[in-house]
C-alpha positions, 0 to 999 in steps of 0.5 A: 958625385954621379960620373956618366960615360956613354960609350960611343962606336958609331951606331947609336942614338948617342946624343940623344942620350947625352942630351937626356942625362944632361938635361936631368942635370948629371955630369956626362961626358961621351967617350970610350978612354980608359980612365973616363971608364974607370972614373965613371960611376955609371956607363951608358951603351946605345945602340942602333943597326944590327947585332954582328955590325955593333959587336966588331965596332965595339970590338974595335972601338971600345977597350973592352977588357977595361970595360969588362973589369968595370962592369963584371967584376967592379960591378958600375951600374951598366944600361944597354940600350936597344942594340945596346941590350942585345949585344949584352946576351951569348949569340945574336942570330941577325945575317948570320950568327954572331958572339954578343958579350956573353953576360948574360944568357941568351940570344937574340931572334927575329920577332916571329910575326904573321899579321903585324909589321916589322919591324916594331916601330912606334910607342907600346907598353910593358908589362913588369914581371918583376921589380927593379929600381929601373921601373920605381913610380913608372907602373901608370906611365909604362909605353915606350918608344920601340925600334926593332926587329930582333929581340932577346930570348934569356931565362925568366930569372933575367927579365924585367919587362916583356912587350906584346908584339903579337907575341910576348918579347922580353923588353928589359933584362937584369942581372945585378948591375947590368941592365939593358932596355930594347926600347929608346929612353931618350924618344920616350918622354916622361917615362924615358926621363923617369927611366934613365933617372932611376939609372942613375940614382942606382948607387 
């Protein structure tokens, strides 16, 4: 029996995202306790502002060493999403530098544009790199809904899907059971429902 837990700090879409697992028909409960962690088989972390704001509210808000267990070292299949996937790289560089969680390399810059505006607002495809259960039967229904103005730079090992924007950004990233996407499931319809699907299928 599939146990989803999003985690709530107070800067995501989180709702949204409840309504969307829901609606797929799992079980889904929003919490940040101990024990609905540690009994959940997959955990969900939206995200939306900025990088050094989410990194102290889920300092504070969010048991993190039992999350890190969970995750790391008990390997639960783990979706960042939008600043939910940022917050997953080493520094994040939006007003000032801040630590991330530090799983996977990497950092998080602004996007450098000349002749488009930020910050990337509205539906876009991406581009697979290379194969991951997130994107099975998604490779002709592959535009998603994108907020953002910053974006992960890690190594090329770690990237699922890059996202033109005038330039290239990396817009899923993997390593083992932790994923993160810098678009938005939840506001990108079919592909978004088929996405968060696949996720949760992850055993």
């Amino acid at each position: 029996m599939k146990k989803v837990c999003i985690l709530d700090y107070g800067s995501g879409n989180v709702k949204s995202v409840y309504n969307l697992v829901s609606y797929l028909g799992y079980e889904v409960v929003i919490s940040n306790e101990e024990m609905v962690i540690k009994s959940a088989t997959h955990i969900i972390l939206p995200g939306v502002g900025s990088f050094g704001a989410a990194m102290v509210k889920i300092k504070d808000q969010i048991p993190f060493p039992i999350l890190e267990t969970e995750i790391v070292h008990r390997k639960k299949p783990f979706l960042g999403i939008c600043v939910g996937m940022q917050v997953l790289v080493e520094k994040g560089y939006e007003h000032g530098e801040h630590d991330g969680l530090g799983w996977i390399p990497g950092t998080v810059e602004k996007l450098v544009v000349e002749n488009v505006p930020l910050p990337h607002i509205g539906w876009n495809d991406v581009i697979i790199i290379k194969d991951s259960v997130l994107f099975n039967e998604l490779e002709d229904i592959n535009d998603f809904y994108f907020v953002h103005s910053y974006a992960v730079k890690t190594e090329g090992s770690y990237i699922v899907t890059n996202t033109n924007y005038e330039s290239n950004f990396c817009s899923c990233l993997q390593k083992e059971n932790i994923y993160g996407v810098q678009f938005h499931p939840e506001k990108s319809q079919r592909a978004g429902q088929k996405l968060i699907h696949n996720f949760l299928s992850i055993h």
